[in-house]
N, C-alpha and C positions, 0 to 999 in steps of 0.2 A: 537261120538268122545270124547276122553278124553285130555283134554290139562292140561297138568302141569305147572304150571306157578311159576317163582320167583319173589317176593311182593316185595322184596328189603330187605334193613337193619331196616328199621323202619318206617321213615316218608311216608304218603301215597302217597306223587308224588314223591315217587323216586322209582315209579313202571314203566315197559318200557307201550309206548303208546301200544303194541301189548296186554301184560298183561292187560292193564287196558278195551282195547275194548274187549276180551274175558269173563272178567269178568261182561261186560254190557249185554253182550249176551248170558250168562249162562243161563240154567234151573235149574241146580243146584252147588253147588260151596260148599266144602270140604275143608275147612281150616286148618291150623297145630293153633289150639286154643293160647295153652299157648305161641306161638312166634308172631306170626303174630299181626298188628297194626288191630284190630277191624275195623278202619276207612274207610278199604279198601273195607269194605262190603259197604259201601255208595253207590258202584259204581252198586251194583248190582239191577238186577229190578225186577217191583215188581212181588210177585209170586216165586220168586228164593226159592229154598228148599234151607238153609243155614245148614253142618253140621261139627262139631267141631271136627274133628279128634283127638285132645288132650283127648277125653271121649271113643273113639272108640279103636276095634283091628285091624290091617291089615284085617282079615276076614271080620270085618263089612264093613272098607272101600271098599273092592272087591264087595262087596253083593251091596251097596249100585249103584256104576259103572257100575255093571251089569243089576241091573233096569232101569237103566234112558238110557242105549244101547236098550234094549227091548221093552222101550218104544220113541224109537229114540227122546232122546234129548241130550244135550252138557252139559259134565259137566266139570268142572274146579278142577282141584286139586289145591289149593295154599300151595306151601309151602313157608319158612323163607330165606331173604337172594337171595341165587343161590342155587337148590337143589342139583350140583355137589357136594358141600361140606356136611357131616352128614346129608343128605337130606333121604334116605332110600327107594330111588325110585324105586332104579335098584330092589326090591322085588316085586316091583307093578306093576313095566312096565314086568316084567318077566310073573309074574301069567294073565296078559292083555294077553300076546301073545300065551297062554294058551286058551284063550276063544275067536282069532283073533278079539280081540275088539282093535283098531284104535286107537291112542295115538300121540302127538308130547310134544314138549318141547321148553318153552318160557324161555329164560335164565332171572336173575335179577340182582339187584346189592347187591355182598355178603356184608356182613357186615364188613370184613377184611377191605374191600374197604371205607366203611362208619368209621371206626375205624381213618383211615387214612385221611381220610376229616376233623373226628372233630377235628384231632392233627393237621391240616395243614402241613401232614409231607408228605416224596416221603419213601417209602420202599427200593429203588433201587438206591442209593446216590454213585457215581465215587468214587474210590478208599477208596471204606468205605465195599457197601457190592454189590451184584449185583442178590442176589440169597432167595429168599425168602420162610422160611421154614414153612407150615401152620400143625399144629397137634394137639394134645388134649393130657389132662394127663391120664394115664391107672386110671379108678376107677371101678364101676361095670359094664363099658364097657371095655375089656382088652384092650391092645395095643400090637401089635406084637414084640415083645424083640427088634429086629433091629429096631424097628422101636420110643425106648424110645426117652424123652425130653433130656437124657443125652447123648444121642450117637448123637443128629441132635447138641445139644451143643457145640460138639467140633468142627464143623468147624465155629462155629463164625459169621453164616449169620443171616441173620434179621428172627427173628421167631416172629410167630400168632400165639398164643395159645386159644383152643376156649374150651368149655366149660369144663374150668376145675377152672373158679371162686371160687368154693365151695373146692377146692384143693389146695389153695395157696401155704401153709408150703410145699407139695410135689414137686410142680412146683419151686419152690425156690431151694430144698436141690437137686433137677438133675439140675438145671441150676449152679447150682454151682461147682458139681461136674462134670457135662461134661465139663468145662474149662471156664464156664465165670468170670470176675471179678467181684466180688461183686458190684462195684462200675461205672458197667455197666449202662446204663442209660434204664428205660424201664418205661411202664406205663401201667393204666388202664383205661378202655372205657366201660362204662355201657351203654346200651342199647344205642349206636351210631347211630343217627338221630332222637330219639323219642324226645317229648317234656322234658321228663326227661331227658335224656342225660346227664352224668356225667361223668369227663374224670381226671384222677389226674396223676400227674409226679412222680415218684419213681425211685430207681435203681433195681437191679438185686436182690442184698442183702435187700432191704428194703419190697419186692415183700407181704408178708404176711402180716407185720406189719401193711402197708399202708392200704389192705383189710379192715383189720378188723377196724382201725380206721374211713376210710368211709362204713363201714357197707357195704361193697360190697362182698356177696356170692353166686350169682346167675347172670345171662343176662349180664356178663362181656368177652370182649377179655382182655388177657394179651398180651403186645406187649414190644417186646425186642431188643435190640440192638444199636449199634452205630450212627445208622440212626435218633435216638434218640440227636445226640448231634450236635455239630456245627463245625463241621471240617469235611470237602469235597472237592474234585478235579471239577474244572470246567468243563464243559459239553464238549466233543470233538466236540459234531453233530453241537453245535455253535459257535465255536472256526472259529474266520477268518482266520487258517490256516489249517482247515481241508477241504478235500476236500468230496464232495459230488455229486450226478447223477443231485442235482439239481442247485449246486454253486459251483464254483470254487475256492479254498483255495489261500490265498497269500502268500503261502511257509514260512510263521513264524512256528518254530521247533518247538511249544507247540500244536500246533494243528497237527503236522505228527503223 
């Protein structure tokens, strides 16, 4: 059996208790090298074949899956994060089903998510934004034309921008140009939950500058938008005049 598992955003217990018991009970365990918190191999026992997928191809990883099915053991693919997002699963669960070799998937917590912890912020703020747009800058990975940072720009929702740290000045001149204010409020989050963690306030317009002054070109989200600032609509769901399946509203107009 193959289980693929999300590690999280960084710190080693912010892995799910299912991820972490999988990883106790590996034979062998396939890590994403260059993302993943080393720490997490702690969990592993002894004996564990440990391999670094950041040194390997797609092929070696297959080859290696296919051994440890042949010799009926459990291996763990860990990737970074939640691997729904630039995870590159769906090539490996594909060529699996190829060989009827047996697969599940243990979700984690994405980084987005840990971005937003370190900021203390909500992505999802009442009459501010409600819609959250996650993408990356086109670099030697393209990005489908509808799909640039300037065309999600223009409606104005809260955008995660993931690996395009090392693309800042780009990511700046489409957000500008898809319609934001320069003076938009945004920020950046380097490696969110590690012990490094580093997180700096900037605007929209300030987005490069700020980079390069914290030496920040790599293991960075850029995060954008309003949701950034301090002007919000109170919550309807606890408004004592909304009503609810679990409370009843006391007919004040702010909450209908």
């Amino acid at each position: 059996m193959i289980h693929f598992v999300g590690a999280g955003p960084g710190a080693a217990d912010l892995i799910t208790i299912r991820g972490a018991e999988y990883l106790k009970q590996a034979d062998c365990i396939i890590y994403a090298g260059s993302l993943v918190n080393p720490e997490l191999l702690d969990y592993a026992k002894a004996g564990c074949e440990i391999y670094n997928s950041a040194k390997m191809t797609l092929e070696e990883v297959i080859e290696v899956m296919k051994n440890n099915e042949a010799d009926d053991k459990m291996t763990v693919r860990l990737h970074t994060g939640d691997m729904c997002l630039y995870g590159a699963i769906r090539e490996q669960m594909d060529i699996l089903d190829t060989y009827d070799i047996e697969y599940d998937y243990i979700p984690g917590v994405s980084s987005f998510s840990g971005a937003a912890s370190a900021l203390c912020a909500e992505y999802t703020l009442p009459g501010v934004s409600q819609s959250v747009v996650i993408t990356r800058q086109a670099g030697r990975t393209p990005v489908p034309s509808r799909e640039s940072i300037s065309s999600f720009a223009q409606h104005g929702a809260t955008m995660v921008i993931f690996l395009s740290s090392g693309l800042m000045d780009k990511v700046q001149e489409e957000l500008i140009a898809g319609g934001y204010d320069p003076e938009t409020p945004a920020a950046i989050v380097y490696k969110a939950t590690w012990p490094d963690e580093k997180k700096v306030s900037c605007t929209v317009g300030t987005i490069a500058e700020t980079g390069r002054k914290e030496n920040i070109s790599n293991l960075a989200l850029i995060l954008v938008g309003n949701f950034l600032g301090d002007n919000y609509e109170r919550s309807k769901l606890y408004h004592p005049g909304f009503t609810t399946a679990f409370r009843e509203g006391d007919g004040t107009a702010d909450g209908e």
